[in-house]
KEMARLO-8721 format. One record per atom (N, C-alpha, C): residue number from 1; residue in one letter; z, y, x. Coordinates in Angstrom, 2 decimals. Atoms other than C-alpha are relative to their C-alpha. Layout:
<sites>
(NUM,A,(Z,Y,X))
...
</sites>
This chain:
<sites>
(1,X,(-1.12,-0.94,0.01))
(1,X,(-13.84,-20.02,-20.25))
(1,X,(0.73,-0.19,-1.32))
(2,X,(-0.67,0.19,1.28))
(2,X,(-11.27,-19.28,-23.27))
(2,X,(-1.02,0.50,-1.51))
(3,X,(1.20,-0.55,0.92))
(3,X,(-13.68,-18.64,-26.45))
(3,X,(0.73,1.36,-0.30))
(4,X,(-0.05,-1.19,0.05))
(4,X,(-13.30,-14.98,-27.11))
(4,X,(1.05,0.58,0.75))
(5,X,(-0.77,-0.45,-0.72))
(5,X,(-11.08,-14.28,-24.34))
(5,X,(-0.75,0.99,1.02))
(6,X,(0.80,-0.81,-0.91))
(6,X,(-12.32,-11.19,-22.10))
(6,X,(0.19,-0.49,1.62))
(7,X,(-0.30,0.11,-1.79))
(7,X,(-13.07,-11.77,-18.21))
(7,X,(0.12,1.44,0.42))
(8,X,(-0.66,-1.50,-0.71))
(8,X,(-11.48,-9.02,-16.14))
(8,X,(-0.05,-0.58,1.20))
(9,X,(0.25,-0.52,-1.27))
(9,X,(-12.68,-7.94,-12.63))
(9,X,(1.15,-0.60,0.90))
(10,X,(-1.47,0.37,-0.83))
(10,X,(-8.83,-8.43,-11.60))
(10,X,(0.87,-0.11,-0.87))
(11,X,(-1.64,0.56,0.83))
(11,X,(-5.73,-10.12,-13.09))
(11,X,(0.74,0.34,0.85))
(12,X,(-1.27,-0.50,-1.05))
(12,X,(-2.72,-8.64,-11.12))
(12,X,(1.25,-0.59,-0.85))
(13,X,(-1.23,0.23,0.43))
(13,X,(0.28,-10.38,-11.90))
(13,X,(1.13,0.14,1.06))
(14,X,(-0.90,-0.24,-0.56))
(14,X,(3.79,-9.46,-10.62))
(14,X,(1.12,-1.35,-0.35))
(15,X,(-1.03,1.38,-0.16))
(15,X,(5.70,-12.89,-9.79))
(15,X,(1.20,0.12,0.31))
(16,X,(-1.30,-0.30,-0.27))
(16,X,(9.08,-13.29,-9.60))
(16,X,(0.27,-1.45,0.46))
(17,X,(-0.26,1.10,-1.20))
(17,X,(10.24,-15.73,-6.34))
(17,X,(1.22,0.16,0.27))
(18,X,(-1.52,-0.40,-0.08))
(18,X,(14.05,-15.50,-6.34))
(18,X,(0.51,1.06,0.03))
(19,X,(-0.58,-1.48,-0.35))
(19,X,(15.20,-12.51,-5.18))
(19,X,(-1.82,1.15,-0.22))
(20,X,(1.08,-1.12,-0.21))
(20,X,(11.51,-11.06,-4.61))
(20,X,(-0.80,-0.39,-1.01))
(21,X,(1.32,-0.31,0.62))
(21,X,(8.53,-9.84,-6.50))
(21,X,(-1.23,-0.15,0.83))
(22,X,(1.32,-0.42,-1.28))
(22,X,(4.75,-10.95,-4.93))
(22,X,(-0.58,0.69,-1.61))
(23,X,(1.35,0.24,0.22))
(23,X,(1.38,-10.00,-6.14))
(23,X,(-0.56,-0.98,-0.18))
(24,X,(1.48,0.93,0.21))
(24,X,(-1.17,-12.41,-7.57))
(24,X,(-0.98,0.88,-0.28))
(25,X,(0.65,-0.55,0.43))
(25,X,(-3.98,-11.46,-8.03))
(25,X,(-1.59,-1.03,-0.25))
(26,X,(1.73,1.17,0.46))
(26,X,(-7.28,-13.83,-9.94))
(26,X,(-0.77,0.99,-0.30))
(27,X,(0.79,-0.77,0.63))
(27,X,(-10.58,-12.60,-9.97))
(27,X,(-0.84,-0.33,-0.86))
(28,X,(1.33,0.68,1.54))
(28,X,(-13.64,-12.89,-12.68))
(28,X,(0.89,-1.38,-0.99))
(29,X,(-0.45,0.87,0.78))
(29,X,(-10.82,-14.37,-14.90))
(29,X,(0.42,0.15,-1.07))
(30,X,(-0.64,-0.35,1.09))
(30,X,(-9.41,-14.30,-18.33))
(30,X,(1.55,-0.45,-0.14))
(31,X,(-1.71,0.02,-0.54))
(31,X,(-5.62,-13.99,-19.31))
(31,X,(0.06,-0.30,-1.37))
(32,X,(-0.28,-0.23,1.17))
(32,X,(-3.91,-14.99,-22.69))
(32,X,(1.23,-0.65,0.23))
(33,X,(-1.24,-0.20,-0.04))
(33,X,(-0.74,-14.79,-23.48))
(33,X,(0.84,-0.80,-1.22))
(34,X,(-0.76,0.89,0.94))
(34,X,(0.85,-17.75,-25.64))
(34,X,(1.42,-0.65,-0.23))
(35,X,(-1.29,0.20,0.19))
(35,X,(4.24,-18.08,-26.96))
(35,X,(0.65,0.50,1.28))
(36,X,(-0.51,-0.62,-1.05))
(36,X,(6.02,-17.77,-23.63))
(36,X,(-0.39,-0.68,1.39))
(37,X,(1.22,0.40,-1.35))
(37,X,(3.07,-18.58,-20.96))
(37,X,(-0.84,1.13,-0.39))
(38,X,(1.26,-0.88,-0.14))
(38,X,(0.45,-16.44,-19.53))
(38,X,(-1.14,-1.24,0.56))
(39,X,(0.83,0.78,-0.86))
(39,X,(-2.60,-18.70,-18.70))
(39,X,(-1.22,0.58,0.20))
(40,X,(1.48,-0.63,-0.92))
(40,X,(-5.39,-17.82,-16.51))
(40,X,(-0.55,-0.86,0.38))
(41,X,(1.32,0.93,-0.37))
(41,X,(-8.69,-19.25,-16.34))
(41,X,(-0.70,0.85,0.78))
(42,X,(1.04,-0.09,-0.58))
(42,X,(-11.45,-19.38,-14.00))
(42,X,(-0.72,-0.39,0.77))
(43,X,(1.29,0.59,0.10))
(43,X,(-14.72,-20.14,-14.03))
(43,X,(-0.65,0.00,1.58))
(44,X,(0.94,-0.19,-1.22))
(44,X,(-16.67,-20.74,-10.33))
(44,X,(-1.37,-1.49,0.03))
(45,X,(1.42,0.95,-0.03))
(45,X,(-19.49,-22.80,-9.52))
(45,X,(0.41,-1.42,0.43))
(46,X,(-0.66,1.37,-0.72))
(46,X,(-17.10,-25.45,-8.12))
(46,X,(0.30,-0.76,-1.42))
(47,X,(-0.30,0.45,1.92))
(47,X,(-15.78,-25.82,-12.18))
(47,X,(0.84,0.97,-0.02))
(48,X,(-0.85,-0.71,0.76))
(48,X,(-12.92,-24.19,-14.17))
(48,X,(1.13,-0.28,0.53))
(49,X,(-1.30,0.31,-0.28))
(49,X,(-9.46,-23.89,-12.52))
(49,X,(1.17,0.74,-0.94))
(50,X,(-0.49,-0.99,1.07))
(50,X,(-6.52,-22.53,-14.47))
(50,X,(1.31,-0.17,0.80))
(51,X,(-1.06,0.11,-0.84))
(51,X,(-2.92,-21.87,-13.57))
(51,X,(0.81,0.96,-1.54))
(52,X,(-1.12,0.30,1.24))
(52,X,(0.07,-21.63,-16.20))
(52,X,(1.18,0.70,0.31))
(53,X,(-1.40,-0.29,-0.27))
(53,X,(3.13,-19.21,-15.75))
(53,X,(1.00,-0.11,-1.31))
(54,X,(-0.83,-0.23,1.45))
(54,X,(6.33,-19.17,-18.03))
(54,X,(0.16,1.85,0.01))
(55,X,(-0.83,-1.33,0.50))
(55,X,(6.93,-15.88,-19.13))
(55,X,(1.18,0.57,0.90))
(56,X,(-1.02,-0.38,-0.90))
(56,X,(10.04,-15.81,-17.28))
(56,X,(-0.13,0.35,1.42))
(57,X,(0.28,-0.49,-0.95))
(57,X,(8.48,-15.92,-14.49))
(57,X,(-1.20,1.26,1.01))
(58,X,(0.64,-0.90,-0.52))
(58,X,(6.61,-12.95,-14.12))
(58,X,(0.69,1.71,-0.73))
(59,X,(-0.96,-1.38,0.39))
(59,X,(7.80,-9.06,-13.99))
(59,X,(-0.89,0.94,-0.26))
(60,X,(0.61,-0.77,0.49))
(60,X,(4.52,-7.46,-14.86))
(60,X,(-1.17,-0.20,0.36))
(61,X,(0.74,0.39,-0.34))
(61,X,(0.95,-7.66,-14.81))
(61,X,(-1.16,1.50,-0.45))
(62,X,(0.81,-0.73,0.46))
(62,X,(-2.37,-5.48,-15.01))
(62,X,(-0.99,-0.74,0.00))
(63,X,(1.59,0.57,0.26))
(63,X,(-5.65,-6.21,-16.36))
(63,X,(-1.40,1.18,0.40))
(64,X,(0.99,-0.74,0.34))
(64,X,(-9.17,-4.32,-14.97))
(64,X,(-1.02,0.10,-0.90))
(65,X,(1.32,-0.21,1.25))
(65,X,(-12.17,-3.41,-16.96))
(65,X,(-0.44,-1.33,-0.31))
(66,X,(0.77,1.42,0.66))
(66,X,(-13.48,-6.43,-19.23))
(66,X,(-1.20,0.03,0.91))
(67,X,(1.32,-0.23,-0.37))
(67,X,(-16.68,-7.39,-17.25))
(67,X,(-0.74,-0.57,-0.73))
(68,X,(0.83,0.77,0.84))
(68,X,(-19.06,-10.17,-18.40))
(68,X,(0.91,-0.39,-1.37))
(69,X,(-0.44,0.97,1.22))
(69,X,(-18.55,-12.08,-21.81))
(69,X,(-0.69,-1.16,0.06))
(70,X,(0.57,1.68,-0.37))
(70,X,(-20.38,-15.17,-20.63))
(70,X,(0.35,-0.63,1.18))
(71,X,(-0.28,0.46,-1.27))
(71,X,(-19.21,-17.29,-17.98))
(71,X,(-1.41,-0.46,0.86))
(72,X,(1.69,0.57,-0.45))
(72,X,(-23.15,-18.57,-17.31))
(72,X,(0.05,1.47,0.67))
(73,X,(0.58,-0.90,-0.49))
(73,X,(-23.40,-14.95,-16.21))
(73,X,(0.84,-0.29,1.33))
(74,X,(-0.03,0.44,-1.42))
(74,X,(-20.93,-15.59,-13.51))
(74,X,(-0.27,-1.12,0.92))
(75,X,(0.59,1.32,-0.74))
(75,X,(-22.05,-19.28,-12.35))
(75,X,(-1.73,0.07,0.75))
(76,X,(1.52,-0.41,-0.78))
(76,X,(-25.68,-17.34,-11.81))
(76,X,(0.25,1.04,1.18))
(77,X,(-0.17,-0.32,-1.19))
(77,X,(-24.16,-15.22,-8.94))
(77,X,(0.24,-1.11,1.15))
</sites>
């Protein structure tokens, strides 16, 4: 995962698709927020996928409760 980045239950991000707003939503993932990208990691037993927005393109996002701080804890479910 990102080194001291928290994993959260649910990443909810609010996308912006021309005219409309969806939902994303990643789970058991971490979020950080650099210059003008949000990137989200996460960890499964398959490996580490991640996915890269600009800034621009998103209209709002929520984060749930921090869960683990080790990714080994989720690769043992």
């Amino acid at each position: 995962m990102m080194p001291g980045a928290p994993i959260y239950e649910k990443v909810e991000l609010l996308v912006k698709e021309g005219s409309n707003v969806i939902k994303v939503v990643h789970e058991n993932s971490g979020m950080v927020i650099t210059g003008n990208h949000i990137l989200i990691i996460t960890e499964t037993k398959g490996g580490t996928k991640g996915k890269v927005y600009k800034m621009e393109e998103i209209d709002g996002y929520q984060l749930s409760n921090p869960t683990v701080q080790d990714e080994q804890q989720i690769l043992q479910d």
